[in-house]
C-alpha positions as CSV (number, residue, x, y, z in Angstrom):
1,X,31.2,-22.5,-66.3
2,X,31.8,-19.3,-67.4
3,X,32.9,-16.0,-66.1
4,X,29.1,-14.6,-66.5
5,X,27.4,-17.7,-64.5
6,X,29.8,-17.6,-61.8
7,X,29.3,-13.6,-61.4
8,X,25.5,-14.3,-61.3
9,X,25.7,-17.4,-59.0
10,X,28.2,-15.5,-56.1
11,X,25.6,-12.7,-56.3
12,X,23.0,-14.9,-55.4
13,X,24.3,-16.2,-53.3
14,X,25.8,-12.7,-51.4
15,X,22.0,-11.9,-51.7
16,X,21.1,-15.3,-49.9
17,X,23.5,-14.2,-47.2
18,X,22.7,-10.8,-46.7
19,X,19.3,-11.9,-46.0
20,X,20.6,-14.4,-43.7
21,X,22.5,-11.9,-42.0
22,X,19.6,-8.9,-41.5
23,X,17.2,-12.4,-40.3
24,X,20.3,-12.9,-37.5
25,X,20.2,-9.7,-36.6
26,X,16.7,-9.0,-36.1
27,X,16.6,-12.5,-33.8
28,X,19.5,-11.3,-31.6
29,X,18.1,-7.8,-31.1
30,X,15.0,-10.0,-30.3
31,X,16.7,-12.1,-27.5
32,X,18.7,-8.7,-26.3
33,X,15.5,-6.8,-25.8
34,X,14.4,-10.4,-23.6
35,X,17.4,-10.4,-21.5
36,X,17.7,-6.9,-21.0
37,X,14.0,-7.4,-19.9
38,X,14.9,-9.9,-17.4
39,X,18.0,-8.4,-16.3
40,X,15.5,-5.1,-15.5
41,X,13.1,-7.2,-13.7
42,X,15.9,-8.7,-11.4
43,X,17.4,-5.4,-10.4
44,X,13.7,-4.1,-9.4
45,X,13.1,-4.3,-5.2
46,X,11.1,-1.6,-3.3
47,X,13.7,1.0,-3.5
48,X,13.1,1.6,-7.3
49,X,10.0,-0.2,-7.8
50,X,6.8,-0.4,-6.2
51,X,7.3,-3.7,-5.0
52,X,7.1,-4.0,-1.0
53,X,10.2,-4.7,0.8
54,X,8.8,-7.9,2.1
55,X,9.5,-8.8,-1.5
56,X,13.3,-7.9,-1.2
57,X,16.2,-10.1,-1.5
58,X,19.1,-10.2,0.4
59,X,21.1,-8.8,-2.8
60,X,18.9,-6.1,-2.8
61,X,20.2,-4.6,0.7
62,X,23.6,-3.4,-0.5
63,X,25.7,-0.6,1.1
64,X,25.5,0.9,-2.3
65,X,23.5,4.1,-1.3
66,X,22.2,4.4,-5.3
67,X,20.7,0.3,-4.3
68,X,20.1,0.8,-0.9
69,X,16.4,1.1,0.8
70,X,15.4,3.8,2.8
71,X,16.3,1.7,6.1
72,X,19.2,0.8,5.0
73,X,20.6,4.2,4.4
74,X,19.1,5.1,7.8
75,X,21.2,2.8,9.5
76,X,24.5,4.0,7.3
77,X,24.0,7.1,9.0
78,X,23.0,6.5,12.2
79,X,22.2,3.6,15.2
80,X,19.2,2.0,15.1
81,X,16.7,2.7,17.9
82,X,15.6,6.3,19.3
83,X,17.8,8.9,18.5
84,X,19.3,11.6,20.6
85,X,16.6,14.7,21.1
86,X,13.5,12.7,20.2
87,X,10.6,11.8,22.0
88,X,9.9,8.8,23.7
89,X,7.6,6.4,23.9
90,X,7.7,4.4,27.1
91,X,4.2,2.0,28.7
92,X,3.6,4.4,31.5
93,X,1.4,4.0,34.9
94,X,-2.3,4.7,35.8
95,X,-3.9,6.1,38.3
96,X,-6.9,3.4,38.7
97,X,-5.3,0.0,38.2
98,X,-8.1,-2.7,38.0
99,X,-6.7,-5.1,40.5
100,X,-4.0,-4.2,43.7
101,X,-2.1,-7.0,45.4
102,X,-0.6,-6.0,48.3
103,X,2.8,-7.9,48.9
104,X,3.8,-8.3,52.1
105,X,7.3,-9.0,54.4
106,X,6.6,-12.3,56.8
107,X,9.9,-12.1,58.8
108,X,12.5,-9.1,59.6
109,X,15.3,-10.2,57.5
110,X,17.7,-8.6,59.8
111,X,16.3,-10.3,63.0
112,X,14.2,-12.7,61.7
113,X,11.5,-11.6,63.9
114,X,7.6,-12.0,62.2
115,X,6.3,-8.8,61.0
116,X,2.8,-9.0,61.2
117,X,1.9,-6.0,63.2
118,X,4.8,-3.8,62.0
119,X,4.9,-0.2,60.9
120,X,4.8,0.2,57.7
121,X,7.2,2.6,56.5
122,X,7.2,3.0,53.0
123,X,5.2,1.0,49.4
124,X,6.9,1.1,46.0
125,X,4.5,-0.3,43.3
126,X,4.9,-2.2,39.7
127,X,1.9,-2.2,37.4
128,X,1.5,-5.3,34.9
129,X,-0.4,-4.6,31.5
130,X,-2.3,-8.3,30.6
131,X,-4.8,-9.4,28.8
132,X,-7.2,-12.5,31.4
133,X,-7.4,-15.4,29.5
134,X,-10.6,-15.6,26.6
135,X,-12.9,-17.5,27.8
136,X,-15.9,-18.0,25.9
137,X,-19.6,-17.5,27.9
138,X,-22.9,-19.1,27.4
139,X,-26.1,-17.3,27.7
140,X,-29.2,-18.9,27.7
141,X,-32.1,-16.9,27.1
142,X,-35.6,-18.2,28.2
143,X,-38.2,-16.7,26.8
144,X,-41.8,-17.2,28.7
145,X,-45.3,-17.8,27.4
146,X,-48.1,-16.1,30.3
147,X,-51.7,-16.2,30.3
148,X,-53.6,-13.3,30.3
149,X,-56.9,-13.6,32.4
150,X,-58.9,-13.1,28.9
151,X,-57.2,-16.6,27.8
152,X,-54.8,-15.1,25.4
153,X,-50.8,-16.6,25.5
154,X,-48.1,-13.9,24.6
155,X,-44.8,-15.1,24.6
156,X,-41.7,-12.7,25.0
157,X,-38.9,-12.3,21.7
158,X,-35.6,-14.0,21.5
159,X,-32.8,-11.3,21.0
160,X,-31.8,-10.6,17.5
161,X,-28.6,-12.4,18.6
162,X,-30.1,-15.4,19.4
163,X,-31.0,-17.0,15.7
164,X,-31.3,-20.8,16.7
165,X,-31.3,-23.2,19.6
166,X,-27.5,-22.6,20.0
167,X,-25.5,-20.2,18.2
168,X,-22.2,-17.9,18.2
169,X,-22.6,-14.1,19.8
170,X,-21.8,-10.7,18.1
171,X,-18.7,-10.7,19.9
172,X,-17.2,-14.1,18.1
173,X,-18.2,-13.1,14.6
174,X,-16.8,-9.5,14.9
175,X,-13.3,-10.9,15.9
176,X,-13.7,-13.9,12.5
177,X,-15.2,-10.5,10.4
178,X,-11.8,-8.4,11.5
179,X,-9.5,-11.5,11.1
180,X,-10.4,-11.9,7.8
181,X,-11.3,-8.0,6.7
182,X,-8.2,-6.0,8.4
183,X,-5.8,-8.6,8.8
184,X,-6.7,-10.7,5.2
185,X,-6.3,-14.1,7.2
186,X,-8.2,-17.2,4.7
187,X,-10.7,-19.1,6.2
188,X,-8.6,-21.7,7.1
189,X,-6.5,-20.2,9.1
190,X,-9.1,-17.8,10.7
191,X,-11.4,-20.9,11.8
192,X,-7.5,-22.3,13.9
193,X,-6.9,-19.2,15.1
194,X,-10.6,-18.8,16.6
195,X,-10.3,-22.5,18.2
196,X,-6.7,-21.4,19.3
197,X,-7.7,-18.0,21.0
198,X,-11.7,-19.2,22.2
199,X,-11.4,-22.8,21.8
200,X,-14.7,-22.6,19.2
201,X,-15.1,-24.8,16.7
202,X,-16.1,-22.9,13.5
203,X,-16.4,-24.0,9.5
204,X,-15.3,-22.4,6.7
205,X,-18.9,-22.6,5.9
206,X,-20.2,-20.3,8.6
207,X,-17.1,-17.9,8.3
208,X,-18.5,-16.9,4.5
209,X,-22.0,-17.0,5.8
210,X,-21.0,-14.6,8.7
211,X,-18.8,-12.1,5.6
212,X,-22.1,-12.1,4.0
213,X,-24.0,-10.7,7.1
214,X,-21.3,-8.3,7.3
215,X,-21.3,-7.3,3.5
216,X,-25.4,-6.6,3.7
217,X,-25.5,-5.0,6.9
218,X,-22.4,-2.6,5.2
219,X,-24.6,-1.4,2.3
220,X,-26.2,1.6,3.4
221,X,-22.6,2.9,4.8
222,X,-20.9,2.0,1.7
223,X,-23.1,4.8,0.4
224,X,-22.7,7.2,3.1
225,X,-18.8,6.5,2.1
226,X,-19.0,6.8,-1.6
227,X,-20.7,10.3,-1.1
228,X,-18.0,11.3,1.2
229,X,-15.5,10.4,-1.7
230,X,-17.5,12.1,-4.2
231,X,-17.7,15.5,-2.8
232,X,-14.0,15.5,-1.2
233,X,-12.1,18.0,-3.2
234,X,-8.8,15.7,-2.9
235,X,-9.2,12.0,-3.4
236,X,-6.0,9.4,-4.1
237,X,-6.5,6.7,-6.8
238,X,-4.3,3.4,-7.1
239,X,-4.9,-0.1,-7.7
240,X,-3.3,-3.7,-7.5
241,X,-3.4,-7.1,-9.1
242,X,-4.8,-10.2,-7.0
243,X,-5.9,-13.4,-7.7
244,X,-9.2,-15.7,-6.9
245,X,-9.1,-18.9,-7.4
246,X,-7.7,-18.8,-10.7
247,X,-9.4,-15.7,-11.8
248,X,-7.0,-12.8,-11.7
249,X,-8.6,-9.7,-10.0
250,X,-7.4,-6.0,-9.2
251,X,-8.3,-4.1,-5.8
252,X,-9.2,-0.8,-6.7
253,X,-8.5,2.0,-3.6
254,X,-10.0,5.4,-3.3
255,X,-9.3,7.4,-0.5
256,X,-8.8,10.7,1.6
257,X,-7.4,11.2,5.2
258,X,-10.1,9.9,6.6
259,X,-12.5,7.4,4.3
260,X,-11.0,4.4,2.6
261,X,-13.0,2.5,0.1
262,X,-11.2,-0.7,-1.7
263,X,-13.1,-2.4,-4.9
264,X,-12.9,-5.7,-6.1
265,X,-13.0,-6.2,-9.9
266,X,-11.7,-6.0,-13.5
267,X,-8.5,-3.6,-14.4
268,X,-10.6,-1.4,-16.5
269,X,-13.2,1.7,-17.5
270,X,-16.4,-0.4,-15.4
271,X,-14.8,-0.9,-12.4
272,X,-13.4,2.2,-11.8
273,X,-17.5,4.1,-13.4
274,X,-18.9,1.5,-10.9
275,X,-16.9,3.7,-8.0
276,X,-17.3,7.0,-6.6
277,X,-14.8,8.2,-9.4
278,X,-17.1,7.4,-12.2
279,X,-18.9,11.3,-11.7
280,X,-16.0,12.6,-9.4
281,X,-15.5,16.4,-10.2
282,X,-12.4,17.2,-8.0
283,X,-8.7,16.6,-8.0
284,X,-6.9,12.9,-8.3
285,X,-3.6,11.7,-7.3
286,X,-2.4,9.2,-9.2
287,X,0.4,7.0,-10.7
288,X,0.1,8.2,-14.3
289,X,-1.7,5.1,-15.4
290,X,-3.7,6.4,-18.7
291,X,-6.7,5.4,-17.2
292,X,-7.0,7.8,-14.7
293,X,-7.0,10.9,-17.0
294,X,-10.2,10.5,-17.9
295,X,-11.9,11.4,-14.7
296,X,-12.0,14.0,-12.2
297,X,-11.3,18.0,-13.0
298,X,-7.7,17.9,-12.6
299,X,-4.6,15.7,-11.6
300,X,-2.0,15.6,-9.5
301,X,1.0,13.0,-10.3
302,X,2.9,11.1,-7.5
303,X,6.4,12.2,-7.2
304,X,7.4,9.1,-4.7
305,X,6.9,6.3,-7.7
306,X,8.5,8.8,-10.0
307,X,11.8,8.9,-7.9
308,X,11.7,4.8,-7.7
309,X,11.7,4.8,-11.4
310,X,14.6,7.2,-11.4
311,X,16.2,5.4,-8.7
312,X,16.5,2.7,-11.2
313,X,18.3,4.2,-13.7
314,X,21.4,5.5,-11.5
315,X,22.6,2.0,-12.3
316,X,22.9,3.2,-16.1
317,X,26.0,5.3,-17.4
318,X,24.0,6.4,-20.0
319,X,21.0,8.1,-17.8
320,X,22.7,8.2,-14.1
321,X,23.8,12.1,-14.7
322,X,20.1,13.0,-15.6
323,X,18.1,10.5,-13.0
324,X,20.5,11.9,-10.5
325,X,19.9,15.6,-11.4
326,X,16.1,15.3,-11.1
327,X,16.3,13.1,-8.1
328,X,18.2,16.2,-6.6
329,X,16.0,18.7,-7.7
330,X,13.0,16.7,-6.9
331,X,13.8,16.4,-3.5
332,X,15.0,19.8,-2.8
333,X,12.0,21.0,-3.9
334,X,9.9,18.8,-1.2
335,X,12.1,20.6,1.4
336,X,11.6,23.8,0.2
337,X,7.3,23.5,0.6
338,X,7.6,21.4,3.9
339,X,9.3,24.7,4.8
340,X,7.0,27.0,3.0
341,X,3.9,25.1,4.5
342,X,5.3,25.5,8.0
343,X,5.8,29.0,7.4
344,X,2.4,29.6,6.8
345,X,2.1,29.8,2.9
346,X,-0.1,28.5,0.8
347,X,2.1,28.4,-2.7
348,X,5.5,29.2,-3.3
349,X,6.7,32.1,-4.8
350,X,7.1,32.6,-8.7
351,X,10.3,33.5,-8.5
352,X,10.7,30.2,-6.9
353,X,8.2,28.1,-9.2
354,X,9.9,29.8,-12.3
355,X,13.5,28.5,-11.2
356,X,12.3,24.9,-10.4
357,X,10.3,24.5,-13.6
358,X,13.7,25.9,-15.6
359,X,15.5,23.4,-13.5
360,X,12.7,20.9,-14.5
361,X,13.1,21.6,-18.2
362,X,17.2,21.7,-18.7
363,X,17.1,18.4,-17.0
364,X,14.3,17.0,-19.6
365,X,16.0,18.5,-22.2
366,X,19.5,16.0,-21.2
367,X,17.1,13.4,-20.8
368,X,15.5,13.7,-24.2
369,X,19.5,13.4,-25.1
370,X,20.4,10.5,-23.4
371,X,17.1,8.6,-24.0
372,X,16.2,9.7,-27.8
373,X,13.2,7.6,-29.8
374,X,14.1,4.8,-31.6
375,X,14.9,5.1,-35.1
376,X,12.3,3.7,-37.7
377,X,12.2,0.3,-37.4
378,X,13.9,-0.9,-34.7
379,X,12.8,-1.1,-31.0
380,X,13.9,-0.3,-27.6
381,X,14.1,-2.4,-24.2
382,X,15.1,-2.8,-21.0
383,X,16.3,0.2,-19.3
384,X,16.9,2.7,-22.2
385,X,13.0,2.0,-22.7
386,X,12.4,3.0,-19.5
387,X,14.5,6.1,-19.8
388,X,12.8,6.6,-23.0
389,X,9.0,6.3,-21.3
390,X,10.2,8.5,-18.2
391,X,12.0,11.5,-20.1
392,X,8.6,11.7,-22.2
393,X,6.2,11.7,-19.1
394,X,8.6,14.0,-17.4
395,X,8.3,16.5,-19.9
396,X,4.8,16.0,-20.7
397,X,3.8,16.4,-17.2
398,X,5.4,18.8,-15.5
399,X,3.0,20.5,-14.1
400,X,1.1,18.1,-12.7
401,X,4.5,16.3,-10.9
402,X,5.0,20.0,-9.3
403,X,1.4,20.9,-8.8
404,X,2.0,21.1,-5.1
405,X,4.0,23.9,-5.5
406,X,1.7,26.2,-6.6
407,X,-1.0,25.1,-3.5
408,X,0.4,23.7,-0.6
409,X,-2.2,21.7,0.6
410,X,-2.2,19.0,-2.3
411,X,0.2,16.2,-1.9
412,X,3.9,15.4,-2.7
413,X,3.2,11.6,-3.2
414,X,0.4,8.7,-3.5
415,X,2.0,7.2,-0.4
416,X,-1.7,7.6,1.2
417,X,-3.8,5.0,-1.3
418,X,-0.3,2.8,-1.7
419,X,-0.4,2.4,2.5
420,X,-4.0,1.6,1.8
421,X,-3.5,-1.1,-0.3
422,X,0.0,-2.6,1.5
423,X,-2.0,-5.4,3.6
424,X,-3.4,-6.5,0.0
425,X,0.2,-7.2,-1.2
426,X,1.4,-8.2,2.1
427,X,-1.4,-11.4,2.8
428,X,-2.7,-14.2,1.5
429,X,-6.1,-12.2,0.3
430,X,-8.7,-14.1,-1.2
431,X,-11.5,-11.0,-2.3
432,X,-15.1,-11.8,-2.0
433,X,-16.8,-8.2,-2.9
434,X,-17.0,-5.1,-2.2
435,X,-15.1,-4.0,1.2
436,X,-14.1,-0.5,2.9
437,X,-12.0,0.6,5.8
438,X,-12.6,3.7,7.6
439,X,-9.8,5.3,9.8
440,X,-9.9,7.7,12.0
């Protein structure tokens, strides 16, 4: 072979290789991206994630204070238990107790002698709180057929309660409607915990039929509620992912102080129209899911799920200075329109604004530093696609992170519609519809 072939045969095959090579490297930024996704996902508990601390391993409650939940750095700091200067709360006396046993000395214990007819001197008294055993009643109700003198029978009408020859009172289906409702117990378990408590026997069957009642009889209020929702000026959005059977299902929450409405249905554009946000005209507070910013006048952005994320990132070298920096400012900011707020005012200052949003933007300006785009044709994961995501939304949305600022009487946080849907993440929840939860 000559000098020529051999040049042309090594150049094939350096171009064979080369193409080898970039095909490598393209597969092991493939599987990097994977494992810096996993690695991500195990580092996640509910101190920079919105996962519930139910959900926390034991790794997870470190003395790290950058890793550590909130009662965990509590307890770095101080004992656990009531601390020195704050109120008490302690089960306390009353005036009317419903029963008073009198306990009485038989025999002097010095003498021995019987005490029947002594003096007495002095009573001390101890008052038990207890609940009497359930016990379930029977009511029969007769209903009787007279004879008017003209010939005619009337006969009286059954209470609404009493449906069929024998049948389960109000009282039995409103503690099965707020087992399953409030404290998301299945059927199962609500039909033991019902022969446990009253020592009824009740199907599974009956328990849905007995939802349903509830569900119907609820219509009119859920409207009464929706309205409420609608005109608030202040309403917070969230949602969560459940599952039904095999059918995977969000629970949609919309909610003020007071009124509480939670939807079952689809993660999208319907469910949340089919709610009172599909014509809402006032203010949300949201997450930032996309979603959301196509309803309502304006938005407010939750500043609790936007320290979790940052949270996350102090175990980074490459973002800890920044996530730290806005976690700082972040918080000192809260402090200073708690303060403000129980002073009185209704926004702060501009002087004040005007040094927190230059704050705001030096600190966006290292994270667009630290967490730059990807260059053309590559990709990003794991935590410097976090960073990435956050520094954007950060800068993008400034003003809607620190829209409390300028009026003191819209929230810091989601925390309200994130309480609201905790007992969905918490229980075994098996949705059936629509339900609501009003608290006073």
């Amino acid at each position: 072979m000559d000098a020529d072939s051999r040049t042309a045969e090594l150049e094939a095959e350096n171009l064979a290789l080369r193409a080898r090579v970039a095909e490598l490297n393209e597969q092991v930024a493939a599987l990097a991206g994977k494992v810096a996704e996993l690695e991500k996902l195990l580092r996640r508990d509910s101190s920079n994630s919105s996962k519930p601390p139910s959900s926390d391993p034991g790794s997870a409650k470190s003395a790290r204070p950058e890793n550590a939940n909130r009662a965990a750095r509590r307890a770095m700091g101080r004992k656990q238990g009531k601390q020195p200067g704050t109120p008490g709360h302690t089960l306390a006396q009353v005036a009317d107790p419903d029963v008073v046993v009198v306990h009485r000395p038989d025999r002097c214990a010095g003498c021995e002698r019987p005490l029947d007819d002594a003096e007495v001197v002095a009573t001390s008294s101890r008052q038990v709180f207890d609940v009497p055993d359930p016990t379930v009643v029977v009511t029969e109700h007769r209903v009787e057929r007279r004879r008017c003198t003209c010939g005619c029978e009337t006969a009286a009408a059954f209470p609404p309660e009493a449906t069929a020859p024998a049948c389960y009172g109000p009282s039995i289906k409103a503690h099965a409607i707020y087992l399953m409702c409030s404290q998301h117990l299945p059927r199962e378990r609500c039909a033991q915990a019902l022969a446990d408590l009253f020592g009824v026997s009740v199907s599974t069957g009956t328990l849905d039929n007995w939802m349903r009642e509830a569900a119907d009889a609820l219509v009119g209020f859920l409207a009464v509620v929706a309205a409420q929702l609608a005109a608030a000026p202040v309403v917070h959005a969230d949602e969560t992912s459940v599952r039904s059977g095999k059918a995977a299902l969000c629970v949609h929450v919309w909610c003020t102080a007071l009124v509480t409405m939670l939807h079952v249905g689809r993660r999208n554009k319907a469910t949340v129209e089919a709610g009172p946000l599909g014509d809402y005209a006032g203010t949300i507070v949201h997450d930032r899911l996309a979603m959301y910013f196509g309803y309502g006048r304006s938005h407010v952005l939750c500043n609790a799920h936007i320290l979790r994320s940052l949270n996350e990132l102090l175990g980074n070298d490459r973002h800890r200075q920044w996530a730290r920096g806005f976690i700082e400012l972040i918080t000192e900011t809260k402090k200073i329109a708690d303060a403000a707020r129980v002073g009185g005012q209704h926004q702060l200052s501009q002087y004040q604004r005007r040094k927190i949003r230059r704050r705001w933007n030096d600190l966006c300006d290292q994270a667009a530093g630290a967490a730059p785009p990807p260059t053309p044709g590559t990709k990003l994961y794991g935590t410097n696609k976090d960073a990435r995501n956050l520094a954007v939304a950060l800068a993008e949305h400034r003003d809607l992170f620190l829209a409390y600022t300028r009026d003191l009487t819209l929230p810091f946080d989601n925390n309200a519609a994130e309480r609201d849907l905790r007992m969905v993440k918490i229980s075994v929840y098996r949705p059936s519809g629509l339900g609501l939860r009003v608290a006073a």
